[in-house]
N, C-alpha and C positions, 0 to 999 in steps of 0.2 A: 788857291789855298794849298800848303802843305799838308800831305797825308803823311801822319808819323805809322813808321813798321812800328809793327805791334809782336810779329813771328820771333825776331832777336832781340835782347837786351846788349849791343855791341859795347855802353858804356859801362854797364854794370860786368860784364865777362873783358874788358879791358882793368878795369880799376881792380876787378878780381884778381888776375895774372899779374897786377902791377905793372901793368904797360903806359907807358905817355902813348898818345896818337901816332905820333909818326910809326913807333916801335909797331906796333899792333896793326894798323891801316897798310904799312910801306911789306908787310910779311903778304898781304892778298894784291899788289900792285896797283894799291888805292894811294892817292896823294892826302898828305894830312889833312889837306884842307878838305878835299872830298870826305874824308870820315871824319871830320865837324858839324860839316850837313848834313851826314845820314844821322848822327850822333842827336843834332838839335831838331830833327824832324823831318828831313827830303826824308823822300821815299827811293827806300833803296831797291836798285833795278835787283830782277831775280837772283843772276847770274851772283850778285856777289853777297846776296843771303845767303845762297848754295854754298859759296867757298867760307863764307864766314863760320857758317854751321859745320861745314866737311873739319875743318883747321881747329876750332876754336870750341866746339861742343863734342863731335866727334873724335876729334884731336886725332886727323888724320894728317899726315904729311904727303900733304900733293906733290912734294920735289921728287917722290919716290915712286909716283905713280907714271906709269907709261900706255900709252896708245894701247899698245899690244894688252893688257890688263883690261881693258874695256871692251879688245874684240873677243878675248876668252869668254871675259863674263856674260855679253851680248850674243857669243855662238851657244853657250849651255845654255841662256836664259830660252833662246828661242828651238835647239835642237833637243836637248838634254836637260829639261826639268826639273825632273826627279831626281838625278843628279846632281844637279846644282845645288837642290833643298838638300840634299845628304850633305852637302858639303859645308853646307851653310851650319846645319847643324853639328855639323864632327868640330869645324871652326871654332862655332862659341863653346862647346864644352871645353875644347883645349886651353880657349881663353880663358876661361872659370879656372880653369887648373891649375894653369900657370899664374893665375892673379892669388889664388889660394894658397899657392905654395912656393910665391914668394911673396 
């Protein structure tokens, strides 16, 4: 039996953006046909929950992200803590600021 995700709404945040499938599915290196079936109820593997939610809710651009961004983040998460929480917090305030003033 198919187990439908229940985590994303892929078809509702597609027809949101006004995406056709391919447009939308082909941006996470899904085949359209693969995002029909996750669309009608396959259960979609972890890996492209993650990208869908990173791209599509988070509205990050993965084409921008690099290795090296992962090993920073991964050396503060585990050396530099407290650090990282400042940073994380000076982060969103500037985001606040910048989305408030413009």
């Amino acid at each position: 039996m198919k187990e439908k995700s229940t985590s994303i709404d892929t078809s509702a945040i597609r027809q949101k953006l006004g995406l056709n499938q391919q447009q939308f599915w082909a941006r996470l290196g899904v085949t359209q046909s693969g995002g029909s079936r996750y669309e009608n109820g396959r259960r979609m593997p972890r890996p492209v929950q993650q990208l869908v939610h990173l791209m599509y809710v988070e509205n990050i651009d993965i084409q921008k992200i690099k290795r090296e961004d992962f090993e920073v983040i991964e050396y503060l998460r585990t050396n530099k803590p407290a650090f990282l929480k400042e940073l994380k917090k000076e982060a969103k305030a500037a985001a606040a600021a910048a989305k408030k003033g413009g």
